[in-house]
N, C-alpha and C positions, 0 to 999 in steps of 0.2 A: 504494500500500500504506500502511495505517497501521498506525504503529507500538502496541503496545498491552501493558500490564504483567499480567503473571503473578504476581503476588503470592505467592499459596498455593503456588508450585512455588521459590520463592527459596530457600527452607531446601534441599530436593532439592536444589537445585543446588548448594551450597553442600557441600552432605557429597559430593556428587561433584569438588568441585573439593577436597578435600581430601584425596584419592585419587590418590597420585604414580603416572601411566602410564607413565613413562620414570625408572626411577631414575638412571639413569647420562646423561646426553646424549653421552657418547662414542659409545653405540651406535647414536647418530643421525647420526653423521658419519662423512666420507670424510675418513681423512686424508692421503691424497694430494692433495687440492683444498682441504682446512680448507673445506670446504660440506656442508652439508646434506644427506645421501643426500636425492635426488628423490621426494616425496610421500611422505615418510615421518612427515609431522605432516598434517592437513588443513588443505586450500585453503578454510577455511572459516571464517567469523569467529566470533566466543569472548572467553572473560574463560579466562585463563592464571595460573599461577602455579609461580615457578621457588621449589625448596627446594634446603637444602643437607641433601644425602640422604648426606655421605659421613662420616668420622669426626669427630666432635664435637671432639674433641683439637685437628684445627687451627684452628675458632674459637676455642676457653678459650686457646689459645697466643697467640694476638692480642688477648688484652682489653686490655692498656693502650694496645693502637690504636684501639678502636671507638667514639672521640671524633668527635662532626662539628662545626664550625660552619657553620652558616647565617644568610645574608643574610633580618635579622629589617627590622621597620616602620625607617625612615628609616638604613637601611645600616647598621643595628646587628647587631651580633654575639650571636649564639645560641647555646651550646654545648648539646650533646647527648652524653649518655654510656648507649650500646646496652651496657647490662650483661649479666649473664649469664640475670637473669632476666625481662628482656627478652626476648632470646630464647628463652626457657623451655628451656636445655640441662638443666635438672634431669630433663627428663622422658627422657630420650633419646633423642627422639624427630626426625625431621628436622624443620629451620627454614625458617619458609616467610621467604624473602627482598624477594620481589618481586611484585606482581600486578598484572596487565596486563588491557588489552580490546582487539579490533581488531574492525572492523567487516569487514574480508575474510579474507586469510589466514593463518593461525596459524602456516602454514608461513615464511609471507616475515619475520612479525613475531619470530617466534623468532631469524632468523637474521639479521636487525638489531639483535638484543638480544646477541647473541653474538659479531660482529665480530670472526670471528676469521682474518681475513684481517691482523691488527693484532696484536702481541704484548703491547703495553699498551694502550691508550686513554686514560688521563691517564698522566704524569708519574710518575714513581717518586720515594718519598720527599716526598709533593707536601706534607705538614703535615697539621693537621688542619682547615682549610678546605675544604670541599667544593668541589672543581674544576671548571671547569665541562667537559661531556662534548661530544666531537669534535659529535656530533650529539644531539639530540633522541630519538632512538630506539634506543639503547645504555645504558640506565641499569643493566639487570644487571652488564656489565664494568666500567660505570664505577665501580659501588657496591664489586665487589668488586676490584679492582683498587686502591682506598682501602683497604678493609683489609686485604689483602697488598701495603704500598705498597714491598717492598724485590726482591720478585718480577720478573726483568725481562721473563717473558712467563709471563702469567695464561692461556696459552689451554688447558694441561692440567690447571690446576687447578680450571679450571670443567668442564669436561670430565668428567674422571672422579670429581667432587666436588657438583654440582646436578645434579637431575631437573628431572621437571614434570607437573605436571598440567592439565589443561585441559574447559572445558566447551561444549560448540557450541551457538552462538546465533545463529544465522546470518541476514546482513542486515538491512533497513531496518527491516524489522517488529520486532526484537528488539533496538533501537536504547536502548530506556528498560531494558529488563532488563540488558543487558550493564552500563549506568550502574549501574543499585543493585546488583548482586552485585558488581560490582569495588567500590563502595563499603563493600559488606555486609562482605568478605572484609578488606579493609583493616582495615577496623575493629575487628574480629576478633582477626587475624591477628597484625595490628601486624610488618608485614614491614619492616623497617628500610630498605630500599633506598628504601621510599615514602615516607619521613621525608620534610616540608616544615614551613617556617613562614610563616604571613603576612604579610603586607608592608603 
């Protein structure tokens, strides 16, 4: 199969991923197991995006936390400050936090972003250096577990506080689109969780 870009359908895509499916993720969960009710996202790969769909009030309550540093060129220190209108709370509107791509399934990749078999995933209180996350594939908990860093288990606050949205792109053929809409969306977006700098 080869892979091959869509160009003309990127914008589509793109108003569909900005289209929350699931406002709540609670009610994608069992919470007797803290998993995933079974196939209740598709087994199917996609560019994703988690927002914070629930009351604005507990971001603005946290803004003198929404400092990062980052590990900038030659182990220097970066600071960043995710203001208010960064994330564009003026609008009222939900904050896209995080966007993602997985080449298989959206279902698995969700519920590696969510770790909620775990009450925190970094450190409580950790400063405002960005910590580094248990794994590679938990950057939603880790990002928000930083800015609720006095919480000792984030796992109802993400819960019943981010949605998601998602778009199917499924497999190798759709291997370069997933690339530029999770780029396109970022860009966009400007989800603070994606914050990085170069080194």
């Amino acid at each position: 199969m080869t892979a091959t870009v869509h160009a003309g359908n990127l914008g589509r895509w793109f108003e569909e991923l900005c289209r929350l499916k699931h406002v709540r993720l609670a009610d994608l969960v069992d919470r007797q197991t803290w998993r995933l009710v079974r196939d209740v996202l598709p087994d199917s790969g996609g560019v994703y995006a988690f927002w914070w769909s629930g009351p604005l009030s507990l971001l603005k309550a946290g803004a003198r936390r929404r400092f990062l540093e980052l590990a900038g060129p030659a182990a220097m220190s970066v600071r960043i400050k995710v203001d208010d209108e960064w994330l564009g709370l003026a609008t009222g509107l939900p904050v896209p936090l995080y966007v993602g791509k997985t080449a298989e399934s959206l279902q698995r990749r969700v519920g590696q972003h969510l770790r909620l078999r775990d009450r925190r995933t970094i450190h409580t209180a950790g400063g405002r250096r960005k910590q580094r996350a248990p794994t590679t594939s938990c950057q939603l908990r880790a990002g928000v577990d930083h800015l609720f860093p006095h919480r000792r288990d984030t796992r109802q606050l993400v819960l019943e506080n981010i949605g998601v949205s998602f778009v199917l792109l499924d497999g190798p053929t759709h291997a370069a689109n997933r690339f530029y809409l999770e780029d396109l969306a970022v860009g966009l977006m400007r989800p603070p969780l994606n914050v990085d700098v170069e080194r």
